[in-house]
N, C-alpha and C positions, 0 to 999 in steps of 0.2 A: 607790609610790603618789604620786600629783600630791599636791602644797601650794599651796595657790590661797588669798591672803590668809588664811595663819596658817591656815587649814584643811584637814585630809586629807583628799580624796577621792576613794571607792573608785570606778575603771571599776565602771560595769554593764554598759553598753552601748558598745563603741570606735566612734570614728569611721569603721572600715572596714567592721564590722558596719551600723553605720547607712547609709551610701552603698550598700552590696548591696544590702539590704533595701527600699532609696529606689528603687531601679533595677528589684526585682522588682516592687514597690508599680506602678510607672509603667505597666510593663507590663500588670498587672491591668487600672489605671484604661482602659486606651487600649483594653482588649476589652471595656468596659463601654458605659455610657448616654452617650455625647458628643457629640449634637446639640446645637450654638450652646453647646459647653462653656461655664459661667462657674467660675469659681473663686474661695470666698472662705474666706479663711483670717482662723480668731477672732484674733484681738492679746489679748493679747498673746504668750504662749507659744509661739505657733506660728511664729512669725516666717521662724526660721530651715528648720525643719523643712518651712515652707511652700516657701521660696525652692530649696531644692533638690530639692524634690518637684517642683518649676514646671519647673526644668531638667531633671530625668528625663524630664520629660510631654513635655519640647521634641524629645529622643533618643528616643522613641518617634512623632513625626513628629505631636503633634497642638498645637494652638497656642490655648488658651484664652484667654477675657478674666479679669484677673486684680482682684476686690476684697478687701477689709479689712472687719471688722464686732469691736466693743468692745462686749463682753455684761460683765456686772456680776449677781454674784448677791449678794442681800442681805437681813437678816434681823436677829437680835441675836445678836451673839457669831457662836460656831460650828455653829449650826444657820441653815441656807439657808430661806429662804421663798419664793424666787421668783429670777428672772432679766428684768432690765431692759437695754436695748440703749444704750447709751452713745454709739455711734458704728455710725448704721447704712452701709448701702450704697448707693451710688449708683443701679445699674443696674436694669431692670426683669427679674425671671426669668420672664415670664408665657411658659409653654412652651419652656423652656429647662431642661435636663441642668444641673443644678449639683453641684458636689463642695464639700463642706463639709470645711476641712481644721483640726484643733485637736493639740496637742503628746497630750494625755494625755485620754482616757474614763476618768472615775471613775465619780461615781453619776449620771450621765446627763443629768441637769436639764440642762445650759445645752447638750449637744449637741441633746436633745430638742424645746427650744423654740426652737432656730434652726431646725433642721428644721421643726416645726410652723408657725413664721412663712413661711418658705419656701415651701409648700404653698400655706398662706392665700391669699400671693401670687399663685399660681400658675402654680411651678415643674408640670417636665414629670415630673422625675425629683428626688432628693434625694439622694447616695450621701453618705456619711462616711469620711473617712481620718484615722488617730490616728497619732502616731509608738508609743505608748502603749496598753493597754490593761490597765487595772489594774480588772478584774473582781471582786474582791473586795469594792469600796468600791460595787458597783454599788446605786441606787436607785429608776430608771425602768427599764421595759423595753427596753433600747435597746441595739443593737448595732454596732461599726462594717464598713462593707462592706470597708474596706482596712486591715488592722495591721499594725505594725512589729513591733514586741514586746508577749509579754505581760509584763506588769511585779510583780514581786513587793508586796507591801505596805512598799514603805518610802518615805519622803520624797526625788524626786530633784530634781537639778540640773543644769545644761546643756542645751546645745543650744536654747536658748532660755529654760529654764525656770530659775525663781530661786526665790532666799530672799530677801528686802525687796532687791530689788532687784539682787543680783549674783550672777555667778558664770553669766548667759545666757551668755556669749561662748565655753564650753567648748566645744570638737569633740565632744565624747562625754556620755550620760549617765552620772553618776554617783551616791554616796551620801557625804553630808556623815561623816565617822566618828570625828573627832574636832578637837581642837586638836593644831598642831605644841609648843605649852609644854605642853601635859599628857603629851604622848608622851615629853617633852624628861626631863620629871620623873620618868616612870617606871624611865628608864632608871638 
């Protein structure tokens, strides 16, 4: 198992698993809604997850405009109350196919209300693609039109996603499972 800054962590997900999956994903999207395709992917998580879903969409012969949007959910502690936009988008979607691209669907909220603003807008279409779909944690009614994987209930890492800040930079996702000095000790 990788050691990545004094922590073990397990594959879930390998980086060749993920590139396949990216590549059937691509496919899907390009028999889907992509008039004046726009594509914007939430920051942060999805970064990377975005960037090589961009390039699968490019080998499937379709060429989007590509933005960014920084949603923020906020509340006390660890109960959510709402989802505020940090860093919206540029571009206008008024009849325009948008793909909303986020690492992981939990309980819905923040995929929900970009979606819902979207519309407001007056997008044409709204689809959703997760690398992630971790359906257990769900709280709004909300589905994504394109998944990677579904994802068990545990805390991951990589491929964009973090714990206070590191450990995006992995190829793969994984699950944090311990310390290297407590493995060290058991032995």
């Amino acid at each position: 198992m990788p050691v990545v800054r004094g922590k073990i962590i397990e594959p879930l997900f390998t980086a060749e698993q993920i590139a396949e999956r990216n590549r059937t994903i691509a496919a899907e999207i390009a028999n889907g809604p992509t008039k004046d395709l726009l594509v914007i992917a939430i920051l942060k998580g999805s970064f990377i997850f975005a960037a090589d879903l961009l390039r699968a969409l490019h080998e499937t012969g379709l060429a989007p405009e590509v933005e960014f949007i920084t949603l923020s959910s906020y509340g006390s502690g660890t109960v959510s109350q709402g989802v505020r936009i940090v860093k919206d988008i540029d571009s206008d979607v008024k009849d325009r196919d948008v793909l909303l691209i986020d690492d992981i669907l939990e309980s819905g909220r923040t995929l929900k209300f970009a979606k819902e603003i979207l519309y407001e807008r007056g997008a044409r279409n709204v689809s959703v693609a997760v690398l992630l779909d971790k359906s257990v944690k769900r709280k709004e009614a909300l589905e994504a039109d394109y998944v990677g994987f579904e994802c068990p209930d545990y805390f991951v890492v990589g491929y964009g996603m973090d714990v206070a800040y590191a450990f995006r930079e992995l190829p793969f996702v994984g699950v944090v499972t311990g310390d290297v000095d407590e493995e060290a000790q058991k032995s």
